[in-house]
C-alpha positions as CSV (number, residue, x, y, z in Angstrom):
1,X,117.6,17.2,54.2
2,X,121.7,17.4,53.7
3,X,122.5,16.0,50.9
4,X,126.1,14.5,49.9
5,X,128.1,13.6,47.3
6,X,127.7,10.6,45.6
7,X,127.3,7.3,47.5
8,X,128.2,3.9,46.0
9,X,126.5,0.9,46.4
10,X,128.2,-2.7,46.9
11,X,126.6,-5.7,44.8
12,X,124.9,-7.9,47.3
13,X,126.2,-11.4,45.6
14,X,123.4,-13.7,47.7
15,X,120.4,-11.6,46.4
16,X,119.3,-12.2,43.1
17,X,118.1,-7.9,42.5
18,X,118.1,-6.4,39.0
19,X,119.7,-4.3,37.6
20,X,116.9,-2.0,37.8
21,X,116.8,-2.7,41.8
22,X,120.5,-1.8,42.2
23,X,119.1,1.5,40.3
24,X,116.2,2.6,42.5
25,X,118.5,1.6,45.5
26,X,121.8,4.2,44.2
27,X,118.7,7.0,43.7
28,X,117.6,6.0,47.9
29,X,121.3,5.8,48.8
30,X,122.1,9.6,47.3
31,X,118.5,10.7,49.3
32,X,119.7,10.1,52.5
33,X,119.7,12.0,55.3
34,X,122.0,12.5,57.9
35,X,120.9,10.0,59.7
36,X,120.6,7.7,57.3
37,X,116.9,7.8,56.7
38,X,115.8,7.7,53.0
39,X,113.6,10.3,52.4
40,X,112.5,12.2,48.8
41,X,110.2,14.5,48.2
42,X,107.5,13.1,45.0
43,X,109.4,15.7,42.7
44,X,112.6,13.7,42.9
45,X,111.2,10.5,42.7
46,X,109.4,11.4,39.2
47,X,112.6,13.1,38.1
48,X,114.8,9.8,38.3
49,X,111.6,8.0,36.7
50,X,111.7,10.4,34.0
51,X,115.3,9.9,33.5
52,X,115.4,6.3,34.3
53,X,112.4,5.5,31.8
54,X,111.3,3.4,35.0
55,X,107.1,2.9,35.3
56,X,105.8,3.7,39.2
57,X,104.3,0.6,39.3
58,X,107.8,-1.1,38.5
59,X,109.8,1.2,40.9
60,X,107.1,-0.1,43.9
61,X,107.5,-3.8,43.2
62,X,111.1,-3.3,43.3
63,X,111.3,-1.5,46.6
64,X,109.4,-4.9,47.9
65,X,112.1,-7.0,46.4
66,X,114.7,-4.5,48.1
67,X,112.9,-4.8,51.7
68,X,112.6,-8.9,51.0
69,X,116.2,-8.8,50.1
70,X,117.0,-7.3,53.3
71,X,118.4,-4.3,51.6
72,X,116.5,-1.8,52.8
73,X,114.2,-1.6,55.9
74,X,110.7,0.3,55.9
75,X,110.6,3.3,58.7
76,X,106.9,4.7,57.7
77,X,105.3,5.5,54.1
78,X,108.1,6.8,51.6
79,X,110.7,6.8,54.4
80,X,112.9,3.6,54.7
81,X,117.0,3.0,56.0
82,X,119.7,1.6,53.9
83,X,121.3,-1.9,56.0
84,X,124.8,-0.9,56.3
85,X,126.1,-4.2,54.1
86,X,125.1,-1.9,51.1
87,X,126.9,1.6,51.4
88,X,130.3,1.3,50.6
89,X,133.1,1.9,53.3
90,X,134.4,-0.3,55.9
91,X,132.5,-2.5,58.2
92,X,134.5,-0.4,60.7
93,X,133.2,2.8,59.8
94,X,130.1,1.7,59.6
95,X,129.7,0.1,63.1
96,X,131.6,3.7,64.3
97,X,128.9,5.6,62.8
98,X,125.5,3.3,63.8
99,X,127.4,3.9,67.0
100,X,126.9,7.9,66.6
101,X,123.7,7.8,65.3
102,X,122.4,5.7,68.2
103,X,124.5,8.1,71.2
104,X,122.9,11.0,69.3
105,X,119.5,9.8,69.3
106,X,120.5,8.6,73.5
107,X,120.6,11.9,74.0
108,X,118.2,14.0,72.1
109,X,115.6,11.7,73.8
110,X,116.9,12.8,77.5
């Protein structure tokens, strides 16, 4: 998995997340791959727990309130895909780049 440098997240005003939320969803936004996937090995996960003072049980029920918020979308177990409405950049950029992803996957499929 490439990892990046640091990704900011915009404040999604119609939600009503926590703070703790907005947390868990910067740690998924810098564990991105490529593709935008979220994906982070255990190790990670109980390193940002450690640091965060976050329980597991409280980081699950806010991923929940992430997917019901529309936030976040679940691929399989432990993998999920940021919605584009919270990375930062330009609608622009982002529509130019879902674009890519999706030609990419076009043709690694043929």
């Amino acid at each position: 998995m490439s990892k990046h440098n640091e990704v900011s997240v915009v404040f999604l005003p119609e939600s009503d997340l926590t703070v703790t939320a907005y947390r868990i969803l910067h740690f998924m936004a810098n564990n991105t791959d490529f593709y935008g996937v979220v994906n982070y090995p255990y190790s990670e996960k109980a390193k940002f727990l450690t640091s965060s003072g976050i329980a597991n049980s409280t980081f699950d029920n806010n991923v929940s309130k992430l997917i019901a918020s529309g936030a976040i979308k679940r691929v399989s177990k432990g993998e999920f895909i940021l919605s584009p409405d919270v990375l930062g950049g330009s609608k622009e950029l982002q529509k130019e780049e879902a674009e890519f992803r999706e030609q990419i996957h076009k043709e690694w499929k043929a």
